[in-house]
DSSP file (Angstrom, degrees, kcal/mol; ACC not computed):
  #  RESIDUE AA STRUCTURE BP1 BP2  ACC     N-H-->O    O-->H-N    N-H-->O    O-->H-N    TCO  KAPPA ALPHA  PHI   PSI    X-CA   Y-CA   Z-CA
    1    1 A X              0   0    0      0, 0.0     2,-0.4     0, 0.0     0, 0.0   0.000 360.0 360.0 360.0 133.3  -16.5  -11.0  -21.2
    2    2 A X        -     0   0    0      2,-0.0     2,-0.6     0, 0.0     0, 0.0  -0.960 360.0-157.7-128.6 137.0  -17.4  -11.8  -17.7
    3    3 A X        -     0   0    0     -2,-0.4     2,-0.3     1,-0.0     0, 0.0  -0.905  21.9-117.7-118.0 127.4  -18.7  -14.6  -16.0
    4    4 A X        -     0   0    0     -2,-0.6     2,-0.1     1,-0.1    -1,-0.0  -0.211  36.1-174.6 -23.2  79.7  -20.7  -14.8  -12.4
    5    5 A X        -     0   0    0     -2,-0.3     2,-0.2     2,-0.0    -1,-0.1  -0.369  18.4-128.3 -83.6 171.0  -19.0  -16.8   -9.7
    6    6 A X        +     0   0    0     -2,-0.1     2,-0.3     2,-0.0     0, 0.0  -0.969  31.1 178.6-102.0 121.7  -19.8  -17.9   -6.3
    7    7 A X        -     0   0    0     -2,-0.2     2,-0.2     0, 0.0    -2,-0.0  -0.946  30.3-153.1-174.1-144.7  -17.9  -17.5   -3.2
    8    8 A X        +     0   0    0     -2,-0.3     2,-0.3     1,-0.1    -2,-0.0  -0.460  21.7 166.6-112.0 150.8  -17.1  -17.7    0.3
    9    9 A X        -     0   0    0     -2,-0.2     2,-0.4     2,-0.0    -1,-0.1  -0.712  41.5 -77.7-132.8 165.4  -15.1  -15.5    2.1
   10   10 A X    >>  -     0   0    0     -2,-0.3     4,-2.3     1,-0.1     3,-0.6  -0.651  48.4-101.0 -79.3 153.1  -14.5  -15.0    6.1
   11   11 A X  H 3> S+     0   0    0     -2,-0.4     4,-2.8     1,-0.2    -1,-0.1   0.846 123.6  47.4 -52.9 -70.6  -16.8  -13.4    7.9
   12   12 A X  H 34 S+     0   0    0      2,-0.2    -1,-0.2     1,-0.2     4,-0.0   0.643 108.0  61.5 -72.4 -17.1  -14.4   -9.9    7.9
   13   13 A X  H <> S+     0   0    0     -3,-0.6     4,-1.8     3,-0.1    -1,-0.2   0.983 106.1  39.4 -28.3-100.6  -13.9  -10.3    4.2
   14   14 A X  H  X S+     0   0    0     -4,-2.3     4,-1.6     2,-0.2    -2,-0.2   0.661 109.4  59.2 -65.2 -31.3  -17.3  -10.0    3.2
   15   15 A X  H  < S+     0   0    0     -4,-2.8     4,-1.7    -5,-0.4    -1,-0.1   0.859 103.6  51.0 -59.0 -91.5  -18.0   -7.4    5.7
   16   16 A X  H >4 S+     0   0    0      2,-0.2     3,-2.5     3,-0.1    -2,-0.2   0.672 111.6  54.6   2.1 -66.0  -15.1   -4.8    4.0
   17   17 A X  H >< S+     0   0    0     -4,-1.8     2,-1.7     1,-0.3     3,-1.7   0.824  98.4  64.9 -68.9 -81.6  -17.1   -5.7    0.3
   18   18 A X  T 3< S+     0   0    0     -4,-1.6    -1,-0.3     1,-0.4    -2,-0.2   0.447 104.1  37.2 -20.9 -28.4  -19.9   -4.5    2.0
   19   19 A X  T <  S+     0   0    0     -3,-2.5    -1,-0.4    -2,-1.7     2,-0.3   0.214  94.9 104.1-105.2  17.5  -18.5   -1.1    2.2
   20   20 A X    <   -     0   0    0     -3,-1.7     3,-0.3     1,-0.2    -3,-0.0  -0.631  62.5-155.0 -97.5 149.6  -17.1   -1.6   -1.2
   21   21 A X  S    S+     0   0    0     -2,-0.3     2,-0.6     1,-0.2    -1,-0.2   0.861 103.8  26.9 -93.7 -45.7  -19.6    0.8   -4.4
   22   22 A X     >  +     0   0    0      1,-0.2     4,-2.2     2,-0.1    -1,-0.2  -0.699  68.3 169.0-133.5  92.2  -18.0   -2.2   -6.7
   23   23 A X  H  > S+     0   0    0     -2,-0.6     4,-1.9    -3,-0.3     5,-0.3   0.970  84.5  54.7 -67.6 -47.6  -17.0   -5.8   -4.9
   24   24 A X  H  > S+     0   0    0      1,-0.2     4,-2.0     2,-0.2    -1,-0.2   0.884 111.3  41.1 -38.7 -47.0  -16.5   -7.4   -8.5
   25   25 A X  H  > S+     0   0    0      2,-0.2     4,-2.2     3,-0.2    -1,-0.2   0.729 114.8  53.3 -85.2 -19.7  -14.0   -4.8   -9.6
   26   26 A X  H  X S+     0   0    0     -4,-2.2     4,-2.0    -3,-0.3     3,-0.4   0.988 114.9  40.5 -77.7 -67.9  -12.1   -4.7   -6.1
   27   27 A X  H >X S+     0   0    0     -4,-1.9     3,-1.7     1,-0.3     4,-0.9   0.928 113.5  53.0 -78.9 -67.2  -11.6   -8.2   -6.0
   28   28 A X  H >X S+     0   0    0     -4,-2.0     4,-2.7     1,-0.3     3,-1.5   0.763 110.7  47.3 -35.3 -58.3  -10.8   -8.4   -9.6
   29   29 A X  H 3X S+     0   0    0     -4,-2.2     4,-2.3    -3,-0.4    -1,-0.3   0.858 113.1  51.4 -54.1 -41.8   -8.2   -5.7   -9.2
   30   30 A X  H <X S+     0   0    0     -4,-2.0     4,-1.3    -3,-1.7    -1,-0.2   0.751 109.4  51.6 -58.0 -27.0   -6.9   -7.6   -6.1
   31   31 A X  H <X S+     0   0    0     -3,-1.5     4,-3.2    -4,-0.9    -2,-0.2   0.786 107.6  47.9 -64.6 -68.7   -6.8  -10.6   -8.0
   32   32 A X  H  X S+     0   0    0     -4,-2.7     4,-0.8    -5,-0.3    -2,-0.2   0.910 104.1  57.6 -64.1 -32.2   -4.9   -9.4  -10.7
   33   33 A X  H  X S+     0   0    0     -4,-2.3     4,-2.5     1,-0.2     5,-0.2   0.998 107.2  52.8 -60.3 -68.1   -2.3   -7.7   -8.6
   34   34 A X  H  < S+     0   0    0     -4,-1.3    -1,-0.2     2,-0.3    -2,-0.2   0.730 111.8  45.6   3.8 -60.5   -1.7  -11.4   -7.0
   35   35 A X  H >< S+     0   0    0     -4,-3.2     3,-3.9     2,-0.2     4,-0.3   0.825 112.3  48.8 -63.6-108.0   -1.2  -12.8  -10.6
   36   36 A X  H 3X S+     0   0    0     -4,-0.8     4,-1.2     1,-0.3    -2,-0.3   0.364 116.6  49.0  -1.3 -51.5    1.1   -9.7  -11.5
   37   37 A X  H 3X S+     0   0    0     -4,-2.5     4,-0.7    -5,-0.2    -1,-0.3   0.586 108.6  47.9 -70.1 -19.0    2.8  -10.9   -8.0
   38   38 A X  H <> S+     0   0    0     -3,-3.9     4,-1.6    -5,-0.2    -2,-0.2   0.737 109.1  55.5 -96.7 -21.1    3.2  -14.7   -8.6
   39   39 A X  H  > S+     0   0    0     -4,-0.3     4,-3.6     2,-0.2     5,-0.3   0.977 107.1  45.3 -76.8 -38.7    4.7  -14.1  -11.8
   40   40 A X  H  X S+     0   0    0     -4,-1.2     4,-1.6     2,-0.3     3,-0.3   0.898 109.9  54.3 -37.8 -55.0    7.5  -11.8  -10.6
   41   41 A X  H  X S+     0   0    0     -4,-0.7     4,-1.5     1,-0.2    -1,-0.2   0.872 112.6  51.4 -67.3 -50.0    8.1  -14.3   -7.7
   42   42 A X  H  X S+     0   0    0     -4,-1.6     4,-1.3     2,-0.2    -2,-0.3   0.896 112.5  44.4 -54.3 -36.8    8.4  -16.9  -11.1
   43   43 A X  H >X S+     0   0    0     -4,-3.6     3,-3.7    -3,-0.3     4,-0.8   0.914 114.6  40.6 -90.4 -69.6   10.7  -14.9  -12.7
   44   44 A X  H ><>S+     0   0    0     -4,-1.6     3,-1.9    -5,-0.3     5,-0.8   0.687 115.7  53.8 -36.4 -67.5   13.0  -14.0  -10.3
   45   45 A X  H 3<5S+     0   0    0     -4,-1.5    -1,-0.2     1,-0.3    -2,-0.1   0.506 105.5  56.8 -55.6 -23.3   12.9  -17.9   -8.7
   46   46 A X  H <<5S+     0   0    0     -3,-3.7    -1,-0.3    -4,-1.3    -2,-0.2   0.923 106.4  55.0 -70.6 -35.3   13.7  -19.1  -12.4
   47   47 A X  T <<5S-     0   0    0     -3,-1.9    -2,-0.3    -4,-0.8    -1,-0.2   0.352 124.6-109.3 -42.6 -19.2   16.5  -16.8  -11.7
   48   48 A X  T   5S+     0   0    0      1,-0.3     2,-0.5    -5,-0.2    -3,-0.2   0.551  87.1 116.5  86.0   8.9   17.6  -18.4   -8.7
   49   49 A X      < -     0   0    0     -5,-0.8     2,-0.6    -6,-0.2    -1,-0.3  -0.948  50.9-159.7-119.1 118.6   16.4  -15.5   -6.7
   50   50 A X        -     0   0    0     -2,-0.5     2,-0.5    -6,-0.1    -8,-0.1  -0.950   8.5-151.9-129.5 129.9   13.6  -16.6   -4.4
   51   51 A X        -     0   0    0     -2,-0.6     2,-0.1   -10,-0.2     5,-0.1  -0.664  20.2-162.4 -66.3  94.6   11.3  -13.8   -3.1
   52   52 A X     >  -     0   0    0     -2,-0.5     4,-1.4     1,-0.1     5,-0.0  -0.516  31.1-122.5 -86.4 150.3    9.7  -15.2    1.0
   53   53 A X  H  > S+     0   0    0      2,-0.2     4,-1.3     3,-0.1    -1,-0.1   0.675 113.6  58.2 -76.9  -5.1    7.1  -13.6    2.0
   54   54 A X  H  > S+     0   0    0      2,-0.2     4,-3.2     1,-0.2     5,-0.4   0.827 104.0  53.6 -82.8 -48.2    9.0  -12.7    5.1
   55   55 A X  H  > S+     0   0    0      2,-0.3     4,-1.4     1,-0.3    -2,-0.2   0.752 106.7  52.2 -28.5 -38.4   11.5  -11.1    2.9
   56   56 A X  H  X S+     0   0    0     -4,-1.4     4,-1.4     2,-0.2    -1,-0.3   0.822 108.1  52.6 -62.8 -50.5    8.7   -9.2    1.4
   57   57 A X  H  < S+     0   0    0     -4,-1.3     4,-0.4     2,-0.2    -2,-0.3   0.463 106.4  53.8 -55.6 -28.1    7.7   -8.2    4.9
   58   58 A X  H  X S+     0   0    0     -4,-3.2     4,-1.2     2,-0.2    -2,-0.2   0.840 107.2  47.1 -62.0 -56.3   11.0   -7.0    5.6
   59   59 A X  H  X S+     0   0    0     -4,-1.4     4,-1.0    -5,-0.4    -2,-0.2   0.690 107.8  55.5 -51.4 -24.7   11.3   -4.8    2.7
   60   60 A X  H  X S+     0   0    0     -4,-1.4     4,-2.1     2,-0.2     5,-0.2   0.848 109.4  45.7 -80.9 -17.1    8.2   -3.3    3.2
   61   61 A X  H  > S+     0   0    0     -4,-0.4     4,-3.2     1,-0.2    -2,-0.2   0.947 114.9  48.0 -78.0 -18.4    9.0   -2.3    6.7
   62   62 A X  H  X S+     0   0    0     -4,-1.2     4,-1.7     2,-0.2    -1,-0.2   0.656 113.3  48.7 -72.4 -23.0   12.5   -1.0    5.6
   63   63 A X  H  X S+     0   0    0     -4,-1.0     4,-0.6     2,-0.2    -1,-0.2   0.688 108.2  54.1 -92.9 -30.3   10.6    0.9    2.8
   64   64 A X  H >X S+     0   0    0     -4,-2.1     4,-3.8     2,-0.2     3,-1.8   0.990 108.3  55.4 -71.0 -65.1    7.9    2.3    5.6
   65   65 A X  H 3X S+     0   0    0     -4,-3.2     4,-2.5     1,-0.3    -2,-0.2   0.928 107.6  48.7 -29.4 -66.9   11.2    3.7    7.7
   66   66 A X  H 3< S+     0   0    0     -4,-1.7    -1,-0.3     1,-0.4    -2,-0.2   0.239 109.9  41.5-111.2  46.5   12.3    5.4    5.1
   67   67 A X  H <X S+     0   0    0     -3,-1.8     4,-1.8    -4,-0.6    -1,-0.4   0.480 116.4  53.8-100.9 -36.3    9.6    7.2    4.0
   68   68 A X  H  < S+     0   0    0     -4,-3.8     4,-0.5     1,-0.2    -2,-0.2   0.966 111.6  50.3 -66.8 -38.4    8.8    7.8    8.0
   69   69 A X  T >X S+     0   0    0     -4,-2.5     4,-2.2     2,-0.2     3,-0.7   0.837 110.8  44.1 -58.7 -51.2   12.4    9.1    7.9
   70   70 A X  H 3> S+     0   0    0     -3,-0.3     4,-0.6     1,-0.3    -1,-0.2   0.915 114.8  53.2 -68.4 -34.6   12.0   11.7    4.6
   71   71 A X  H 3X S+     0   0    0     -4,-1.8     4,-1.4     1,-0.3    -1,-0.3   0.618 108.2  46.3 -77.9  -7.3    8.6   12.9    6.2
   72   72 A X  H <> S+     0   0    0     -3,-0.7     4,-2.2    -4,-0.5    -1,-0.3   0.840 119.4  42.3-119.0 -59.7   10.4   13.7    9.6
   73   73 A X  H >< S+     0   0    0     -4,-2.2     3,-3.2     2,-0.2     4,-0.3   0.780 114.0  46.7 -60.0-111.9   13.3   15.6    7.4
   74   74 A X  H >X S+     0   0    0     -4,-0.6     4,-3.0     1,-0.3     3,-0.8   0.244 117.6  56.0  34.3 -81.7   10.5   17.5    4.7
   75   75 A X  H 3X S+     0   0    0     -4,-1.4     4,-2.3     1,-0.3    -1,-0.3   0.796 116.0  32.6 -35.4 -53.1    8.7   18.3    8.8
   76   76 A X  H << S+     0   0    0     -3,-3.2    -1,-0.3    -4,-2.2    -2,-0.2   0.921 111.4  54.8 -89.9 -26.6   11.6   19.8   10.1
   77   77 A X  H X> S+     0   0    0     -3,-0.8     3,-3.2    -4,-0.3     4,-2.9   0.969 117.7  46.7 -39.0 -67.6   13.3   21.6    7.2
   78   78 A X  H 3< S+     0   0    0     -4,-3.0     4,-0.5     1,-0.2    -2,-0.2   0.808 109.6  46.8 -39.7 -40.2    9.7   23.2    7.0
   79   79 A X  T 3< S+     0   0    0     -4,-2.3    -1,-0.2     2,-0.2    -2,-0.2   0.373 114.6  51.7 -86.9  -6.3    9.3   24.0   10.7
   80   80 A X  T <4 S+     0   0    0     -3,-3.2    -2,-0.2    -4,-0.1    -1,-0.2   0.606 110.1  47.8-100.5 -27.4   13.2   25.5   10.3
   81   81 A X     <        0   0    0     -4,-2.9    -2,-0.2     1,-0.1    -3,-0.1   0.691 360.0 360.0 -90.6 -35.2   12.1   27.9    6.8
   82   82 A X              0   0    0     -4,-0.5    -1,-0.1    -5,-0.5    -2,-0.1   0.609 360.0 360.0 -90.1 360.0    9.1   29.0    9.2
């Protein structure tokens, strides 16, 4: 079952859905990942483990290194086999 909301977004938002083939199902999917993200940050927090968003932001950039890091290995192994 679905029901038909209204609302308002910024300016650069609502442009993005523009470009979107299905703005319900993107935001819904966005939505749910969110949910799916506050409970994790609940469980963990009952746990005594609280999640920051910088903290989050830290891991992803540590997770971005070292994937830049394997793709730089994978580049040069290859360019060493060539």
């Amino acid at each position: 079952m679905t029901r038909k909301i209204s609302i308002s977004l910024p300016d650069d938002l609502a442009e993005h859905l523009d470009n979107v083939e299905n703005a319900s199902a993107y935001i819904a999917e966005a939505l749910r990942r969110r949910r799916n993200a506050d409970r994790v940050r609940e469980h963990f927090a009952a746990r005594g483990l609280i999640i920051t968003d910088e903290g989050m932001a830290r891991a992803r950039e540590k997770l971005r290194a070292a994937e830049e890091r394997q793709r730089q290995g994978r580049k040069a192994r290859a360019e060493g086999s060539a």
